[in-house]
N, CA, C and O atoms as CSV, one atom per row, in Angstrom:
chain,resi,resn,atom,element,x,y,z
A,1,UNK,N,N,0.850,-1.173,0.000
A,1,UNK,CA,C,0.000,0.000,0.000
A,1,UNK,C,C,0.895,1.234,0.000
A,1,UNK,O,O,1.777,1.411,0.840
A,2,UNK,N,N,0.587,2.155,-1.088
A,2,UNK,CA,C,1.185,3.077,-1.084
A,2,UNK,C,C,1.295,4.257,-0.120
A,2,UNK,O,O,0.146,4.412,0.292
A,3,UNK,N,N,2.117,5.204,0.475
A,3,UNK,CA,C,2.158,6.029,1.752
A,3,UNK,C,C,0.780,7.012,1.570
A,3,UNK,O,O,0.130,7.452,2.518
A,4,UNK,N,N,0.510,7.235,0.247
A,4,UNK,CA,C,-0.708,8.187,0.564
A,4,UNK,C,C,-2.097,7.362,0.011
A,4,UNK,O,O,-2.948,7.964,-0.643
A,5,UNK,N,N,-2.195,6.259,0.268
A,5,UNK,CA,C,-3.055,5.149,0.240
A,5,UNK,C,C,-4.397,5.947,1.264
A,5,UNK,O,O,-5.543,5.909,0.816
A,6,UNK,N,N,-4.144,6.592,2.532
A,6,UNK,CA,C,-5.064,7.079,3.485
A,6,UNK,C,C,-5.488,8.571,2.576
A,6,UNK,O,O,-6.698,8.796,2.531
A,7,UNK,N,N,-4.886,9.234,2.109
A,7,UNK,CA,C,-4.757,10.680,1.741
A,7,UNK,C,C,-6.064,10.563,1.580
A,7,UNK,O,O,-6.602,9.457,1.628
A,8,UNK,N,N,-6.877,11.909,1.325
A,8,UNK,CA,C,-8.723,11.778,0.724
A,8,UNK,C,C,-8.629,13.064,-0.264
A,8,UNK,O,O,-8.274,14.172,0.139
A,9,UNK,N,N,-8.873,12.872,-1.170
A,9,UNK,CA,C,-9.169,13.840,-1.928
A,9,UNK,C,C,-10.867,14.423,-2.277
A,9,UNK,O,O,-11.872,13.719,-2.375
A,10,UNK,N,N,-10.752,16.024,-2.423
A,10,UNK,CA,C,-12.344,16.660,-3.153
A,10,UNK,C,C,-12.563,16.010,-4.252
A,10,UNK,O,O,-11.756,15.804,-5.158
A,11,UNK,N,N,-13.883,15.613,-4.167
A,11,UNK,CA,C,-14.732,15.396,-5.107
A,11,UNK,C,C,-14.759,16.746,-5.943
A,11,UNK,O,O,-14.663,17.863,-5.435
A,12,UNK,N,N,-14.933,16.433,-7.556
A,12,UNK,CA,C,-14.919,17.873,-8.282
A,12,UNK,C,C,-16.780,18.030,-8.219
A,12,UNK,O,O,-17.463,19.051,-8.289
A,13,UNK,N,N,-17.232,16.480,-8.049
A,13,UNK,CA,C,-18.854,16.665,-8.474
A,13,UNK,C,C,-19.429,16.633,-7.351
A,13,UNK,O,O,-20.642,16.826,-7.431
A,14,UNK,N,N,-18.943,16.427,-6.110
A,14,UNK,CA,C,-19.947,16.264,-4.986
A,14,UNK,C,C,-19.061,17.192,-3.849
A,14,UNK,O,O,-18.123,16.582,-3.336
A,15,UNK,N,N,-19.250,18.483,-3.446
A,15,UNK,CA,C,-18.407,19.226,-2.747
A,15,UNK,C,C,-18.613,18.490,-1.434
A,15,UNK,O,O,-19.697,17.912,-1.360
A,16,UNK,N,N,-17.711,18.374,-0.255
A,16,UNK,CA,C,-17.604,18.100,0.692
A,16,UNK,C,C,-17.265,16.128,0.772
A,16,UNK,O,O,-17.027,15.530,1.821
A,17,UNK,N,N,-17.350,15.407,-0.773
A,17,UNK,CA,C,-17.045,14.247,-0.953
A,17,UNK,C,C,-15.838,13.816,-0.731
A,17,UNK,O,O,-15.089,14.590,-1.326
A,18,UNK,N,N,-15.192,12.954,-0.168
A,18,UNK,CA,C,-13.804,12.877,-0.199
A,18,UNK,C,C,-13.403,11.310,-0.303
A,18,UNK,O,O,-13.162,10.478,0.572
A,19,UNK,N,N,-13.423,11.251,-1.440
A,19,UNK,CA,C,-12.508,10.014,-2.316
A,19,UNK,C,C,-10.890,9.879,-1.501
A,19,UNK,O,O,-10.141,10.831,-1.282
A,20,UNK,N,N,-10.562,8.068,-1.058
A,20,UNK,CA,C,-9.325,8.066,-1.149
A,20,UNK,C,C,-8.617,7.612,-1.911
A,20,UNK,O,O,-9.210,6.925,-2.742
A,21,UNK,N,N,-6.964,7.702,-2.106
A,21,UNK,CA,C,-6.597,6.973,-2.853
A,21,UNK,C,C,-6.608,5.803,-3.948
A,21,UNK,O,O,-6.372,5.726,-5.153
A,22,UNK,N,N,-7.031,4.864,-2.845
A,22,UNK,CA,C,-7.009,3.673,-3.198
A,22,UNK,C,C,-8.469,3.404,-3.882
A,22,UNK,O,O,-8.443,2.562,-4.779
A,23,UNK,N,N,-9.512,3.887,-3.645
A,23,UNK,CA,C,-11.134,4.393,-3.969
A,23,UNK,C,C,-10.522,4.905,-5.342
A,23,UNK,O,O,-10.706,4.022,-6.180
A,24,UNK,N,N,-9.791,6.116,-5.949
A,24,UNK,CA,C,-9.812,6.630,-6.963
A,24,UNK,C,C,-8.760,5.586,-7.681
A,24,UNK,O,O,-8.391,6.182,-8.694
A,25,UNK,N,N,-8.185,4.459,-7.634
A,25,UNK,CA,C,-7.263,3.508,-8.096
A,25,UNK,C,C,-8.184,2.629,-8.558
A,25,UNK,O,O,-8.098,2.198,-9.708
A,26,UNK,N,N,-9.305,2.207,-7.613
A,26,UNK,CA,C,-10.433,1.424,-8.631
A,26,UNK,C,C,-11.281,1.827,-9.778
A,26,UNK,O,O,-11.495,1.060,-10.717
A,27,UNK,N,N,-11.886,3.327,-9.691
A,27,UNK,CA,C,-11.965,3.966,-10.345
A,27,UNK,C,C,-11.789,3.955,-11.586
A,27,UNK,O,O,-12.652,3.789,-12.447
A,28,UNK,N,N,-10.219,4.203,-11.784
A,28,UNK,CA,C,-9.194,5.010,-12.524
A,28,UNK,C,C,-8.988,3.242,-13.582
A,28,UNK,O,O,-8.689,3.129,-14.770
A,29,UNK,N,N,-9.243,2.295,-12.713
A,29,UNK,CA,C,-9.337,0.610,-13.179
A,29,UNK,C,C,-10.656,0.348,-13.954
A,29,UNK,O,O,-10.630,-0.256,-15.026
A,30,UNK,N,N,-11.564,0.709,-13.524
A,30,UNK,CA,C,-12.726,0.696,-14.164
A,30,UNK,C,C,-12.962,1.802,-15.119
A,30,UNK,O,O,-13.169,1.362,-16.250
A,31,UNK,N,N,-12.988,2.700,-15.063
A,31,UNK,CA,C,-12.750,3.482,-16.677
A,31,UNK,C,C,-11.849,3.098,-17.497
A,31,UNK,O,O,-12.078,3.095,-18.707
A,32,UNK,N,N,-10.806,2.754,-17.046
A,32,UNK,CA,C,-10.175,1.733,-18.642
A,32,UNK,C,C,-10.321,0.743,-18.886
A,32,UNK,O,O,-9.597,0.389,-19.817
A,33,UNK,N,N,-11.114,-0.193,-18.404
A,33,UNK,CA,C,-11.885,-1.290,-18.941
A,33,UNK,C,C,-13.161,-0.707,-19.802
A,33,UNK,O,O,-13.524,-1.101,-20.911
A,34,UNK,N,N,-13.748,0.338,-18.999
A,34,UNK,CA,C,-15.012,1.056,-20.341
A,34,UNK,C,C,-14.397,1.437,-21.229
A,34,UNK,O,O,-15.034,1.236,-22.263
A,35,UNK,N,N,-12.815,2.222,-21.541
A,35,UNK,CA,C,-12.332,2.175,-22.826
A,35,UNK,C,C,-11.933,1.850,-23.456
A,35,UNK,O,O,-11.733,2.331,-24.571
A,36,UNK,N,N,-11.481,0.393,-22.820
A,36,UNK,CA,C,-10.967,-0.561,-23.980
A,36,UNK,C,C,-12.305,-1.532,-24.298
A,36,UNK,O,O,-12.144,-2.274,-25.266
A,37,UNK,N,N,-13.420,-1.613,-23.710
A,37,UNK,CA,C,-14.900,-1.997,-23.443
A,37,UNK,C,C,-15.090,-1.425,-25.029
A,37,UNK,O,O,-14.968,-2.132,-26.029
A,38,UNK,N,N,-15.436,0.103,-25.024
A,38,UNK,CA,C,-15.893,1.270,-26.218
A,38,UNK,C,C,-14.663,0.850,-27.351
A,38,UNK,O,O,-14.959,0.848,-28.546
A,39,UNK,N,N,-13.866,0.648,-27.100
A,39,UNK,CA,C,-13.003,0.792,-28.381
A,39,UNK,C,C,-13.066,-0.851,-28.856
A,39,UNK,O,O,-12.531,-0.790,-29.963
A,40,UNK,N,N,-13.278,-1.701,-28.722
A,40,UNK,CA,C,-13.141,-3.133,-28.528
A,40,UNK,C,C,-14.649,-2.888,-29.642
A,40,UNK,O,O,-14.604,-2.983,-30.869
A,41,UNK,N,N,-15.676,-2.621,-28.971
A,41,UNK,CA,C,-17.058,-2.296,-29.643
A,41,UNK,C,C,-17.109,-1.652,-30.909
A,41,UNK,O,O,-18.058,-1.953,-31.634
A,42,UNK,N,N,-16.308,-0.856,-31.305
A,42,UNK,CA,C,-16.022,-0.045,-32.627
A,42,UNK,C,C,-15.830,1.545,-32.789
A,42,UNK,O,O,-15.655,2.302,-33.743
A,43,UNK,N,N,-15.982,1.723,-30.973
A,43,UNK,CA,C,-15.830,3.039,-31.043
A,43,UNK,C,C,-14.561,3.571,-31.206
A,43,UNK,O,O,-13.561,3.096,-30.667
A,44,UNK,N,N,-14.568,4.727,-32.069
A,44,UNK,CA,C,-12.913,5.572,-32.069
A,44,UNK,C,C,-12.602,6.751,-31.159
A,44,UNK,O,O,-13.196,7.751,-30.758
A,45,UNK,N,N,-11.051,6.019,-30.970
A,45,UNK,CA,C,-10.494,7.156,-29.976
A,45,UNK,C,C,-11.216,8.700,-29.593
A,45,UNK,O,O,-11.431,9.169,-28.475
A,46,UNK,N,N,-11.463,9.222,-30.778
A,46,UNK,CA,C,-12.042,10.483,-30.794
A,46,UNK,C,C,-13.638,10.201,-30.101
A,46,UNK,O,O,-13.916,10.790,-29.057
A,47,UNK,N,N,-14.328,9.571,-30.539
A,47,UNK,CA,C,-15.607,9.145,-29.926
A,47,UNK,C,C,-15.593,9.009,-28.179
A,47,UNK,O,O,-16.292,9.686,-27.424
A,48,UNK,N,N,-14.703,8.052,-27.810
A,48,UNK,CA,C,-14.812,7.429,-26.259
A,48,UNK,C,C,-14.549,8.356,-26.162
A,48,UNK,O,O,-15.629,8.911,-25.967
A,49,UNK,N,N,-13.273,9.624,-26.132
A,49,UNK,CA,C,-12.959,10.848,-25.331
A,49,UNK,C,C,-14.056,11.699,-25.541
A,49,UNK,O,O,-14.609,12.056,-24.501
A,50,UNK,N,N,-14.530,12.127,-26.593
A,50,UNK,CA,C,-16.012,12.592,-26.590
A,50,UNK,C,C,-16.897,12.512,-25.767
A,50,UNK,O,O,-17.562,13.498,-25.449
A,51,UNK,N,N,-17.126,11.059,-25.143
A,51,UNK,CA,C,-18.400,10.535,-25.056
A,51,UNK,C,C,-17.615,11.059,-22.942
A,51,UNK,O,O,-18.195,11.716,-22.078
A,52,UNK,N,N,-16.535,10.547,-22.897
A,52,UNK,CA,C,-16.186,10.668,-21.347
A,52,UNK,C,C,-16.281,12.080,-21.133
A,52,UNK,O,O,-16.622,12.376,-19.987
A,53,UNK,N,N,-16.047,13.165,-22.024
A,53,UNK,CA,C,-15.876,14.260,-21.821
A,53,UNK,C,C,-17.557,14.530,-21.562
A,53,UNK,O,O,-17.761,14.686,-20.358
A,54,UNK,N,N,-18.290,14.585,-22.044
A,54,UNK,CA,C,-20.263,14.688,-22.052
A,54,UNK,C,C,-19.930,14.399,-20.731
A,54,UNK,O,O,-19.848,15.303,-19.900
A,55,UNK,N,N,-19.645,12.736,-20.335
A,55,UNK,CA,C,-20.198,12.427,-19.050
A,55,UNK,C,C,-19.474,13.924,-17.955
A,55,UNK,O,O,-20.063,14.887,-17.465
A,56,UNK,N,N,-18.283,13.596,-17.920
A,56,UNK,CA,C,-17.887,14.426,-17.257
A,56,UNK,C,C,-18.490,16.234,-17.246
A,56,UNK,O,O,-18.243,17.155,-16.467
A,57,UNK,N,N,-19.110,16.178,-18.137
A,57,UNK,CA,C,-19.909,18.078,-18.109
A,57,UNK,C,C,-21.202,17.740,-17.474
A,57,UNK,O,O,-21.964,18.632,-17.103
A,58,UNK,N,N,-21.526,16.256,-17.309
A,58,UNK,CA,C,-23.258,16.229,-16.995
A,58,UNK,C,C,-23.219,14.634,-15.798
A,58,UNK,O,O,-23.753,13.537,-15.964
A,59,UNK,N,N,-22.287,15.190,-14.552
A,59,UNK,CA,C,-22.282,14.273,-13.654
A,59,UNK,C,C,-23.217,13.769,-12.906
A,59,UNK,O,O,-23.204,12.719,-12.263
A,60,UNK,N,N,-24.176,14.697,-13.031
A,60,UNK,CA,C,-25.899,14.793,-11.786
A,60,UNK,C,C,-26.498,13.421,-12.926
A,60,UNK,O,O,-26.701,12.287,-12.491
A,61,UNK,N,N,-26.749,13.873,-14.673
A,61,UNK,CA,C,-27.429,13.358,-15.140
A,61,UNK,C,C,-27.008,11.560,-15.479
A,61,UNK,O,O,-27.748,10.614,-15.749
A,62,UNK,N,N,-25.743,11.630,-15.343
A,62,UNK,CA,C,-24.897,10.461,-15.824
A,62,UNK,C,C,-25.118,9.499,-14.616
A,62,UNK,O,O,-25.113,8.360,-15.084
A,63,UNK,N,N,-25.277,9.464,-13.498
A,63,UNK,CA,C,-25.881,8.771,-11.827
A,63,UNK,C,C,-27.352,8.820,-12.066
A,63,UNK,O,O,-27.854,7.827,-11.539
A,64,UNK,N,N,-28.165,9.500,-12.593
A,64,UNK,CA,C,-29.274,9.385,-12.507
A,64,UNK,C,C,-29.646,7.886,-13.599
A,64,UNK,O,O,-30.367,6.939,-13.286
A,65,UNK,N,N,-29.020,8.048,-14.694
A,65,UNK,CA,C,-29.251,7.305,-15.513
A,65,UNK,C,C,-28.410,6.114,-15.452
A,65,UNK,O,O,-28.627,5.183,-16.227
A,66,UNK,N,N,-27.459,6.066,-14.585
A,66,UNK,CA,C,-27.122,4.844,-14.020
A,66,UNK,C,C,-27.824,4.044,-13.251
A,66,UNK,O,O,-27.887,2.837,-13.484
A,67,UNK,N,N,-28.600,4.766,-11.972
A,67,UNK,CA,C,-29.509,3.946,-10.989
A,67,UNK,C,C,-30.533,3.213,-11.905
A,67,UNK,O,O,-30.697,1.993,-11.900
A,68,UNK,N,N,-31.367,4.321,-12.886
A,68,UNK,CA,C,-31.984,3.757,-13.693
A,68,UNK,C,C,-31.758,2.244,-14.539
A,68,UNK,O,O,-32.514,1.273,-14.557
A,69,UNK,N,N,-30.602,2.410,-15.135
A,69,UNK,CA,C,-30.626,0.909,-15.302
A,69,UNK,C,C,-30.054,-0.366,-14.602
A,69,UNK,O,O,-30.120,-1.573,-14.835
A,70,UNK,N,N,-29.539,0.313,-13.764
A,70,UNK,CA,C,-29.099,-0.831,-12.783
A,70,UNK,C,C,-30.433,-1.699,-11.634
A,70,UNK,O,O,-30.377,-2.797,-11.081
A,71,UNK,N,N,-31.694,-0.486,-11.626
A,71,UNK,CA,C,-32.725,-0.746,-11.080
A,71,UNK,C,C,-33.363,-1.622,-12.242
A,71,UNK,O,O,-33.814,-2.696,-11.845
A,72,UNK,N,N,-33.474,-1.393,-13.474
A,72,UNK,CA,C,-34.368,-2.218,-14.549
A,72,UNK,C,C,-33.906,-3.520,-14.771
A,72,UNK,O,O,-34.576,-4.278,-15.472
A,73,UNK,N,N,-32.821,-3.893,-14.256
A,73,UNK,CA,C,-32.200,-5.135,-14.096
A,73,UNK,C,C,-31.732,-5.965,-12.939
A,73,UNK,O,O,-30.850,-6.816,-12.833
A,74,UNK,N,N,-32.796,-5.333,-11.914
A,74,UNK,CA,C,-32.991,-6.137,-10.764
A,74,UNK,C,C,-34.460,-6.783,-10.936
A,74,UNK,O,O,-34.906,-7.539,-10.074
């Protein structure tokens, strides 16, 4: 475990959120499986950064529409 494994960092989307390290290492693991996921699928480089960049301008809407389907498949 790395020395700043405890450290917590701000959330940019949820003020007062505080992500640690090792929390933003899974993260950071799971978005590059969605881009090699998207690119594997046929999407191009330019597209997936596109498409992460949207999510990232519309964080409220991108959780909303996650619960949503994670609820339609229970």
């Amino acid at each position: 475990m790395s020395p700043l494994a405890n450290s917590a960092f701000d959330s940019p989307f949820n003020p007062g959120l505080r992500l640690t390290e090792d929390r933003l290492d899974i993260a950071e693991a799971v978005l590059a499986g969605a881009w090699r996921t998207l690119r594997a699928a046929g999407f191009g480089e330019a597209e997936v950064q596109a498409l992460f960049d949207q999510i990232a301008d519309r964080p409220e809407d991108l959780a909303r529409r996650l619960r949503k389907m994670a609820n339609a498949g229970s």
